[in-house]
C-alpha positions in Angstrom: -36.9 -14.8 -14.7 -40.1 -16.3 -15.0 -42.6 -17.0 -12.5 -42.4 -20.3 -11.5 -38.1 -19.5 -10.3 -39.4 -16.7 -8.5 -42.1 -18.4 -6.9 -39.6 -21.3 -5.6 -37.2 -18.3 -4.3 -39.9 -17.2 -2.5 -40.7 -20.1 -0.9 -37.7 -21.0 -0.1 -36.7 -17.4 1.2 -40.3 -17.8 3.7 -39.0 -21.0 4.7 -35.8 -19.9 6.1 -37.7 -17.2 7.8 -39.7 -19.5 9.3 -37.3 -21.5 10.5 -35.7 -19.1 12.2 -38.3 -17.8 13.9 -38.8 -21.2 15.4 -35.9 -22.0 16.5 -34.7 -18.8 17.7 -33.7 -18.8 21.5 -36.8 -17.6 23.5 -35.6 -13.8 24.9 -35.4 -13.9 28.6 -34.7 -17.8 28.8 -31.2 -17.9 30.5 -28.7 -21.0 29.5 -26.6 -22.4 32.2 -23.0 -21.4 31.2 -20.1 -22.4 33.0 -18.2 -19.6 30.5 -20.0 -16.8 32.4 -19.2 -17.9 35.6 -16.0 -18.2 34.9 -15.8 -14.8 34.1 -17.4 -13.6 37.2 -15.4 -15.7 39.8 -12.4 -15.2 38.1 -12.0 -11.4 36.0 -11.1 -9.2 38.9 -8.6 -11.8 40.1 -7.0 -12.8 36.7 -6.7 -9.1 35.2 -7.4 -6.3 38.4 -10.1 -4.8 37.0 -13.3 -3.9 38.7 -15.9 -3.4 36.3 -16.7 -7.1 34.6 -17.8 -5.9 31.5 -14.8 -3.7 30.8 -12.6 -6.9 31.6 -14.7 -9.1 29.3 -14.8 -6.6 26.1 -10.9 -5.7 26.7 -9.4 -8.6 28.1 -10.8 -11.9 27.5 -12.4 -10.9 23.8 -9.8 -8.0 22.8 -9.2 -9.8 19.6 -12.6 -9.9 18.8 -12.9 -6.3 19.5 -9.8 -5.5 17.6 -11.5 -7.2 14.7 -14.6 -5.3 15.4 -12.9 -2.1 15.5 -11.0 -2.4 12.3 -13.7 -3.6 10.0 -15.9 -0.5 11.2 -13.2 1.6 10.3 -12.5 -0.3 6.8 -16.2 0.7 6.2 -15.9 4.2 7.4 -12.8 4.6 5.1 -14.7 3.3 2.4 -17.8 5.4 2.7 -15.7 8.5 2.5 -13.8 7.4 -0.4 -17.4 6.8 -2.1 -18.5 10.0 -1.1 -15.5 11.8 -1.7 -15.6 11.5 -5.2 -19.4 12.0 -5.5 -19.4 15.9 -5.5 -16.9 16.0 -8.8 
């Protein structure tokens, strides 16, 4: 590659840093979500549990977390095939 592509990767590459950096949600500013509240009115009623989180991860996102699950153990299984045939 020459210099002149690289250089235009790079600026490009800084500018989408930048850009994200700016318009990243500020840490700490809290958005008014009627999603949350719904979850905290309603999660102990709907589904018996008491602990809000547990009935958040498991309940209302368990497909998510099914998903989750199963592409970290599509990894794991794919690290140890790697590694399993490293040491022959």
């Amino acid at each position: 590659m020459n210099k002149g592509i690289k250089f235009v990767f790079l600026l490009f590459f800084a500018a989408m840093i930048l850009a994200g950096l700016l318009l990243i949600h500020p840490f700490g500013d809290l958005d008014n979500s009627d999603m949350d509240d719904y979850y905290i009115q309603n999660g102990q009623t709907e589904l018996g549990a008491n602990n809000i989180v547990t009935t958040i991860v498991f309940d209302y996102r368990g497909f998510d977390t099914l998903g989750e699950a199963t592409v970290l153990f599509g990894t794991a299984v794919g690290v140890l095939t790697i590694f399993r045939g490293v040491g022959r």
